[in-house]
C-alpha positions as a Markdown table, in Angstrom:
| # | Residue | x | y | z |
|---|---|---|---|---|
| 1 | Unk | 42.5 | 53.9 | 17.8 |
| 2 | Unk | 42.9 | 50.8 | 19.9 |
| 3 | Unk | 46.2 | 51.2 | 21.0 |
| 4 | Unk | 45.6 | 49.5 | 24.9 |
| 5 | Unk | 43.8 | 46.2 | 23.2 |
| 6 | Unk | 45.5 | 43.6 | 25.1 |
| 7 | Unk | 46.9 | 45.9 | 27.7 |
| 8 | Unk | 46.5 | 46.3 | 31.6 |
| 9 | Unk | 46.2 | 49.8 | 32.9 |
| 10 | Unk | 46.2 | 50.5 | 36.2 |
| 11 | Unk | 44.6 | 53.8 | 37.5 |
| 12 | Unk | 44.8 | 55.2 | 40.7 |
| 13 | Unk | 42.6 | 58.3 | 41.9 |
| 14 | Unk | 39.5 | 57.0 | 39.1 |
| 15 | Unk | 36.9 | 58.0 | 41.1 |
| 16 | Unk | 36.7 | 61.5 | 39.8 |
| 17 | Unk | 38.1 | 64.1 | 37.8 |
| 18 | Unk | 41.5 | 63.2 | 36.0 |
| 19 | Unk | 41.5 | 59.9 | 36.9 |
| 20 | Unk | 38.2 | 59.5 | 36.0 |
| 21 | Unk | 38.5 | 61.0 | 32.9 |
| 22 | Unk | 41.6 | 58.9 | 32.2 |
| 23 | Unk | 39.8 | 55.7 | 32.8 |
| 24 | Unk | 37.1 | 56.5 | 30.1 |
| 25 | Unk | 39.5 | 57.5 | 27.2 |
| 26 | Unk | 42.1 | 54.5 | 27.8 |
| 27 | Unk | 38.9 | 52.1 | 27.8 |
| 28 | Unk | 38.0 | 53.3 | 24.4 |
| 29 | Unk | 41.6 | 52.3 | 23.3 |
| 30 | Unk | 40.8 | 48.6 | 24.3 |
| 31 | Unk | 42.2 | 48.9 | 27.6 |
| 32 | Unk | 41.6 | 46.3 | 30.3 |
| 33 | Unk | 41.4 | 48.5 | 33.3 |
| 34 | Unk | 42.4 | 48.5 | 37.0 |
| 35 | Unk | 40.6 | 51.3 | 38.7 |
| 36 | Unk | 41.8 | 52.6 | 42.6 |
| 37 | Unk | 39.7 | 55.2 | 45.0 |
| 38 | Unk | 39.2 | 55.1 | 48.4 |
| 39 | Unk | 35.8 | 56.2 | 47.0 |
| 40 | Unk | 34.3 | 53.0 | 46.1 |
| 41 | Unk | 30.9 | 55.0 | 45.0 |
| 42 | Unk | 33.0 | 57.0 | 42.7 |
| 43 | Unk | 34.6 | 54.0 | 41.3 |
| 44 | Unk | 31.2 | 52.9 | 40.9 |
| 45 | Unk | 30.1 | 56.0 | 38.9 |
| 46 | Unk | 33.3 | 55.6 | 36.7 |
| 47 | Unk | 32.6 | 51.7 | 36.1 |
| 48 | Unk | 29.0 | 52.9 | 35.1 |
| 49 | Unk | 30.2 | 55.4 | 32.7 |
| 50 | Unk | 32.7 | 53.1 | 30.6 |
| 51 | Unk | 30.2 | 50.2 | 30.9 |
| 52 | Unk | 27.6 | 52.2 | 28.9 |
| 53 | Unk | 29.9 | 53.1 | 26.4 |
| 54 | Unk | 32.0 | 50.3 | 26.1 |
| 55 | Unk | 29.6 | 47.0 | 27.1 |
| 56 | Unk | 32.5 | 44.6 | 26.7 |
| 57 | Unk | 34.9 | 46.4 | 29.0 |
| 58 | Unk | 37.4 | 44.0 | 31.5 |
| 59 | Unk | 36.9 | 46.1 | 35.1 |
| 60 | Unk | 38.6 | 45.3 | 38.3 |
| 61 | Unk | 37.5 | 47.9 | 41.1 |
| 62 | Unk | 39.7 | 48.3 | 44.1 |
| 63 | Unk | 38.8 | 50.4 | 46.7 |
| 64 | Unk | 42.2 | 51.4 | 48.9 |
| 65 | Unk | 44.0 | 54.3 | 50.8 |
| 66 | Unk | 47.3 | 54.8 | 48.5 |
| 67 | Unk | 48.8 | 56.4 | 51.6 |
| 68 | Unk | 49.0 | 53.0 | 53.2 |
| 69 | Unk | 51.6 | 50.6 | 51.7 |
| 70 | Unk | 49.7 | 47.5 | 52.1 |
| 71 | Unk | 47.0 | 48.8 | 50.6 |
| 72 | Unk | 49.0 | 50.1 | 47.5 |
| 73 | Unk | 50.5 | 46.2 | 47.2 |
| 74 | Unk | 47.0 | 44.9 | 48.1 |
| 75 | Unk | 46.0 | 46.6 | 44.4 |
| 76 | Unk | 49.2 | 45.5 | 42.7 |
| 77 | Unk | 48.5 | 41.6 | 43.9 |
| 78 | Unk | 45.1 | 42.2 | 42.5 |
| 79 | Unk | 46.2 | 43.1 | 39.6 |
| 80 | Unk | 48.4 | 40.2 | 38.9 |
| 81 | Unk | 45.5 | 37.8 | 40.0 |
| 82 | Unk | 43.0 | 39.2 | 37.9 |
| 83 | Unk | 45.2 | 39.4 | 34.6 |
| 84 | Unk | 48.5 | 38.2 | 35.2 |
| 85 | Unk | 50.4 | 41.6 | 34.5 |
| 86 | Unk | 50.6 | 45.7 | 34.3 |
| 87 | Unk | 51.4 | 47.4 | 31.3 |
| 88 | Unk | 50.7 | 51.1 | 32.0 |
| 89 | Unk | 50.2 | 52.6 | 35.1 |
| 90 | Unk | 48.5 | 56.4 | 35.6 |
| 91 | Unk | 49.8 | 57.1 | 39.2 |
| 92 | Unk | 47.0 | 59.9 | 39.6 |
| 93 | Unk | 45.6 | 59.9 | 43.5 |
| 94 | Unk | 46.1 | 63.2 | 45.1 |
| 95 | Unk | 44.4 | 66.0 | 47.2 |
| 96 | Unk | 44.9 | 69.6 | 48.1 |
| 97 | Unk | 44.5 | 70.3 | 51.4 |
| 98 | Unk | 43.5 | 73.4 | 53.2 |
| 99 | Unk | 44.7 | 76.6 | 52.2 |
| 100 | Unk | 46.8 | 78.5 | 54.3 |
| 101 | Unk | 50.3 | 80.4 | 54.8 |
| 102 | Unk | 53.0 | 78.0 | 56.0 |
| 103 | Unk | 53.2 | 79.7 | 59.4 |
| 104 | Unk | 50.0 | 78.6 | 59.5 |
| 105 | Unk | 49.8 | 75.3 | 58.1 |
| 106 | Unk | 48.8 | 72.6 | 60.3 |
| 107 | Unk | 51.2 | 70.1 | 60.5 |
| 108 | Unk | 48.8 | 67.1 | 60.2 |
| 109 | Unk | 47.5 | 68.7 | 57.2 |
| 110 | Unk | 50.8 | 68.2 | 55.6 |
| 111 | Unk | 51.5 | 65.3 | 56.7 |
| 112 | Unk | 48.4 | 64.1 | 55.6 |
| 113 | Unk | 48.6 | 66.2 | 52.0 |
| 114 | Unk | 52.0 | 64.7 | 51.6 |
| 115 | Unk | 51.3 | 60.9 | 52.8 |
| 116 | Unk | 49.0 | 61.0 | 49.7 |
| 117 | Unk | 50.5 | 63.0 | 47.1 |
| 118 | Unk | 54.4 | 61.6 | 47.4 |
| 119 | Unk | 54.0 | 58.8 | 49.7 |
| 120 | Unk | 51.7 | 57.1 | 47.6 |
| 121 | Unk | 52.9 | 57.8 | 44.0 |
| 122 | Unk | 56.2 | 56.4 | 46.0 |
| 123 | Unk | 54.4 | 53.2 | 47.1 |
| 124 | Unk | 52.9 | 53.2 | 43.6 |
| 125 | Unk | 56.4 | 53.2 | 41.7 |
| 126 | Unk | 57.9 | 51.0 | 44.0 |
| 127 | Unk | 55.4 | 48.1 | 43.7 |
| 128 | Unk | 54.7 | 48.4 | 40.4 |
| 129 | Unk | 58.4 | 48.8 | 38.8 |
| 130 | Unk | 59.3 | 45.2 | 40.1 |
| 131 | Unk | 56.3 | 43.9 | 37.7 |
| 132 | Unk | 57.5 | 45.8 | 35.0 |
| 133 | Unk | 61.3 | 45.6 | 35.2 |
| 134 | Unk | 60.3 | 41.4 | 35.5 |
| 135 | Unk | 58.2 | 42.3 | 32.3 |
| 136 | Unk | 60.9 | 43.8 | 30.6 |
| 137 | Unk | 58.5 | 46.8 | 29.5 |
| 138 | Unk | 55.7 | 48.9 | 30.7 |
| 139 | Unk | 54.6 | 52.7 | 31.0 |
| 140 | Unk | 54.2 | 54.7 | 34.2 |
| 141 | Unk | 52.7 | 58.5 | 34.3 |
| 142 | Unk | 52.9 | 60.4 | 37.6 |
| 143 | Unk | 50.8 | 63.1 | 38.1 |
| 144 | Unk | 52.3 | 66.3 | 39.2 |
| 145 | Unk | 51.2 | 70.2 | 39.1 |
| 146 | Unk | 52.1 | 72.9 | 38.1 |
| 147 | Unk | 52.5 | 73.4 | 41.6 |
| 148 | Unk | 55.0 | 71.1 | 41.1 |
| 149 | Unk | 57.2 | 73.3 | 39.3 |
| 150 | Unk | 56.3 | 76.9 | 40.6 |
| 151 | Unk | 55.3 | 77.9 | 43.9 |
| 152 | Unk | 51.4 | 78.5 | 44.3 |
| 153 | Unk | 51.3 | 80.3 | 47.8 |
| 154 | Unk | 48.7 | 79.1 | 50.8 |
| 155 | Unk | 49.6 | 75.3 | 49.4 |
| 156 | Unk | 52.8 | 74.4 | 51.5 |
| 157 | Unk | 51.8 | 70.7 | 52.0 |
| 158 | Unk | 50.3 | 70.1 | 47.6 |
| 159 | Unk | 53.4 | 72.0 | 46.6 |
| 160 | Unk | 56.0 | 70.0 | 48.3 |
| 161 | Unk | 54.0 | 67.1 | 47.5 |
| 162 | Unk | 54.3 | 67.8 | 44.0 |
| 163 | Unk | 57.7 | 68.9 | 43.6 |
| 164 | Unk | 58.5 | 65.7 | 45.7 |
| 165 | Unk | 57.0 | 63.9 | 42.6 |
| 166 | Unk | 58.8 | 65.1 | 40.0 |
| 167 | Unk | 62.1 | 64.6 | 41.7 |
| 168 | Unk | 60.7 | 61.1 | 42.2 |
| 169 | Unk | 59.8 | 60.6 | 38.4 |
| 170 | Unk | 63.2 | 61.8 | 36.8 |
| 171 | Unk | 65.0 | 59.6 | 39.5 |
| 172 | Unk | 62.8 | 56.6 | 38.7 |
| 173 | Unk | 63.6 | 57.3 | 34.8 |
| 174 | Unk | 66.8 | 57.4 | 35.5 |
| 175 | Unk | 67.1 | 54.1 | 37.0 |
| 176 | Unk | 65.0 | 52.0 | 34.6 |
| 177 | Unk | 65.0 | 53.6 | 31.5 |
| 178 | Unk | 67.5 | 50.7 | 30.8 |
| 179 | Unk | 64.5 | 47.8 | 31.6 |
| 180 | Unk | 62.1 | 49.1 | 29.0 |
| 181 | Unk | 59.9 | 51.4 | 31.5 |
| 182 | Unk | 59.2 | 54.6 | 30.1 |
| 183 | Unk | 58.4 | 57.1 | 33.0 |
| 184 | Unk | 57.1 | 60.7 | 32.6 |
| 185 | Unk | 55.0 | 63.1 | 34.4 |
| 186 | Unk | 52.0 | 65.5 | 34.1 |
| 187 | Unk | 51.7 | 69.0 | 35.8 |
| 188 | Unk | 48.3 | 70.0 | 35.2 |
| 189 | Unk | 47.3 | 73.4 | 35.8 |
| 190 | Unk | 43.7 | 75.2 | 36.5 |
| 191 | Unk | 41.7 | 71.8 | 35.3 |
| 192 | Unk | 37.6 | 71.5 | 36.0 |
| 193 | Unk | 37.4 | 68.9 | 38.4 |
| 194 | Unk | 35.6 | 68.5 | 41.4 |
| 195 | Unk | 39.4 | 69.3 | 43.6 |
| 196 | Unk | 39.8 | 72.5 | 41.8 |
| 197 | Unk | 36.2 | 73.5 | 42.0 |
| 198 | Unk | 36.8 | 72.2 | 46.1 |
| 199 | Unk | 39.7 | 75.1 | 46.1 |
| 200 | Unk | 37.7 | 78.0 | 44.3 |
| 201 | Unk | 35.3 | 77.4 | 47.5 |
| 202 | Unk | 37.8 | 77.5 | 50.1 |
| 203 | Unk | 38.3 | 81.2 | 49.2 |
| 204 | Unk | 34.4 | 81.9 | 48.7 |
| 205 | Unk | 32.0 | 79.0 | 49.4 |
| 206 | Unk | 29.3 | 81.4 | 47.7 |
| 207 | Unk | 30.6 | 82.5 | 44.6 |
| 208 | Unk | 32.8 | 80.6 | 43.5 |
| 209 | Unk | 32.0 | 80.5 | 40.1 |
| 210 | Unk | 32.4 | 84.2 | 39.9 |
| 211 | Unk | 36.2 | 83.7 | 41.8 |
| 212 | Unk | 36.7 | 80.8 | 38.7 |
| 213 | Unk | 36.1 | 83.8 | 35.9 |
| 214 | Unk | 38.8 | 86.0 | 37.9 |
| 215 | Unk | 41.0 | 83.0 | 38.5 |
| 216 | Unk | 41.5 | 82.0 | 34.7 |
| 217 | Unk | 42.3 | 86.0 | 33.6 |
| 218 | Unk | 45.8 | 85.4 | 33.9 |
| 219 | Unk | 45.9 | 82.4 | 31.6 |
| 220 | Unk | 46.5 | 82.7 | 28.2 |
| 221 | Unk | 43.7 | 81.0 | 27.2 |
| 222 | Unk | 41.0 | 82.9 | 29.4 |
| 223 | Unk | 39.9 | 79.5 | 30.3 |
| 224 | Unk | 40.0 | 76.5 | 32.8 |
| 225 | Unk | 41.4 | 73.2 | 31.2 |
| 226 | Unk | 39.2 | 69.7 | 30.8 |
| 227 | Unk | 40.0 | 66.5 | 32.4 |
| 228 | Unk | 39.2 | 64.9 | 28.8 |
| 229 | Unk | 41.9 | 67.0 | 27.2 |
| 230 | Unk | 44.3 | 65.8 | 30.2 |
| 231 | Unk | 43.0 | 62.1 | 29.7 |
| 232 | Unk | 44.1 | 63.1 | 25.9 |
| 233 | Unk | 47.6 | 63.2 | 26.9 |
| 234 | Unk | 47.8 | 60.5 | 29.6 |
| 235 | Unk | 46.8 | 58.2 | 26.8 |
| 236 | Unk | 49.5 | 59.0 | 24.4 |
| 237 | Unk | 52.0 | 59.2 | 27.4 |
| 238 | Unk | 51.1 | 55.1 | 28.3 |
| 239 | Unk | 51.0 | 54.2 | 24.8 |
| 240 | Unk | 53.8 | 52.7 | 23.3 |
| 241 | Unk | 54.2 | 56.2 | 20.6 |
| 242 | Unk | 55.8 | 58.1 | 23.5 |
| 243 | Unk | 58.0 | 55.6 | 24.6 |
| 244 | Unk | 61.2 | 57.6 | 24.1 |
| 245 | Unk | 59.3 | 60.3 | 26.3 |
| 246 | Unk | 61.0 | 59.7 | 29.5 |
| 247 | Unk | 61.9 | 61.6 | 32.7 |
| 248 | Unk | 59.9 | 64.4 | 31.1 |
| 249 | Unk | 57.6 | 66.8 | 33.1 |
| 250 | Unk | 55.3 | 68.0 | 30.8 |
| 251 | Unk | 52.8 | 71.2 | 31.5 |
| 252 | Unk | 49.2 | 71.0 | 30.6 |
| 253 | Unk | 48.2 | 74.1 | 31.9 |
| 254 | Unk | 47.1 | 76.5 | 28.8 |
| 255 | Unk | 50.7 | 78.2 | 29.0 |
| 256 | Unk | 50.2 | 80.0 | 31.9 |
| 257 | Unk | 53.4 | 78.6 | 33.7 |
| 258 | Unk | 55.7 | 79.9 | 30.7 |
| 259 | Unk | 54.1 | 83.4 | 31.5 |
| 260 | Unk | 56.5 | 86.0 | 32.8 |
């Protein structure tokens, strides 16, 4: 399938895992791709992958701190340079922060969990819905958790994050539903990338591995989820066959936050 040829993608967070993962699938659509990280090596590595699979790929590379307005509108005006408009936009950069319970939660941690995760899907939306509602059209995807729709414990500064972005994603439908943007987010649950595996070694740096078996036992699937089978859905959320998917939060999380 090339259902991206001709389009402009912008991807925030492509350094690694999801976005990562997100960056490869939608540039085997056809996709000419915008990729964001404040890791420019792991831009690099992401660039490196597509590249050898897909020699004729279009590549901008911005390295920026999404937490920073400027720098958010600093990828947006590079966007419009390079190709002269935004068609779908994965609005994936996010972190965890340190565990703890919310008595003890350091306040700059959350400040700094949250400036991130809501601030800059915020500063994300808001820079890139003016291109689109000029457009007339276009496809944004938020990434949220399912820690965006249950409480995790030990996360206070990820799951108000979170939450904050899917009330930001069903208010953003809300208002331009009517221009022809389509706006939806993901709440991915236990996924295999390097943040999650980050998390299993906050609570043992040793065996972590062996705390990922236990971990899964309560999903229905027995099994952590794959950032490919994530990308899988991100595509078909920014194509134009889910376009009457709006204002919809939708789990990918092997059914473990239906689970009584």
């Amino acid at each position: 399938m090339k259902r991206f040829e001709n389009k402009v993608v912008v991807i925030t967070g492509a350094g690694s895992g999801l976005g990562h993962a997100a960056a490869v699938r939608i540039a085997e659509e056809g996709a000419k791709l915008v990729l964001v990280d404040l890791n420019s090596d792991g831009l690099k590595k992401t660039e490196e992958t597509i590249t050898q699979k897909i020699p004729t790929s279009e590549i901008l590379l911005v390295t920026a701190n999404v937490a920073e307005e400027s720098e958010v509108k600093k990828y947006v005006d590079a966007t419009i340079e390079k190709f002269g408009t935004i068609d779908g936009f994965f609005n994936n950069a996010g972190i965890e922060g340190k565990q703890n319970l919310t008595e003890d939660f350091g306040t700059d941690e959350f400040d700094k969990v949250v400036s991130v995760n809501l601030n800059g899907v915020f500063y994300g939306l808001k820079h890139v819905l003016k291109v689109m509602k000029e457009k007339g059209q276009g496809s944004i995807v938020n990434t949220a958790s399912v820690g965006g729709i249950r409480g995790v414990g030990n996360q206070s500064g990820y799951a108000a994050s979170k939450h904050g972005v899917v009330g930001l994603t069903r208010n953003s439908a809300i208002e331009y539903g009517q221009y022809g943007i389509s706006i939806k987010a993901i709440a991915p649950g236990a996924i295999m990338t390097p943040m999650v595996e980050a998390s299993l070694k906050q609570i043992d740096e040793e065996n972590w591995e062996e705390v990922g078996k236990e971990f899964v036992q309560p999903n229905p699937m027995k099994r952590f989820g794959k950032p490919e089978e994530v990308a899988a859905l991100v595509a078909f959320l920014l194509s134009d066959e889910s376009q009457f998917v709006h204002a919809a939060v939708i789990p990918i999380d092997g059914g473990q936050s239906y689970k009584y």
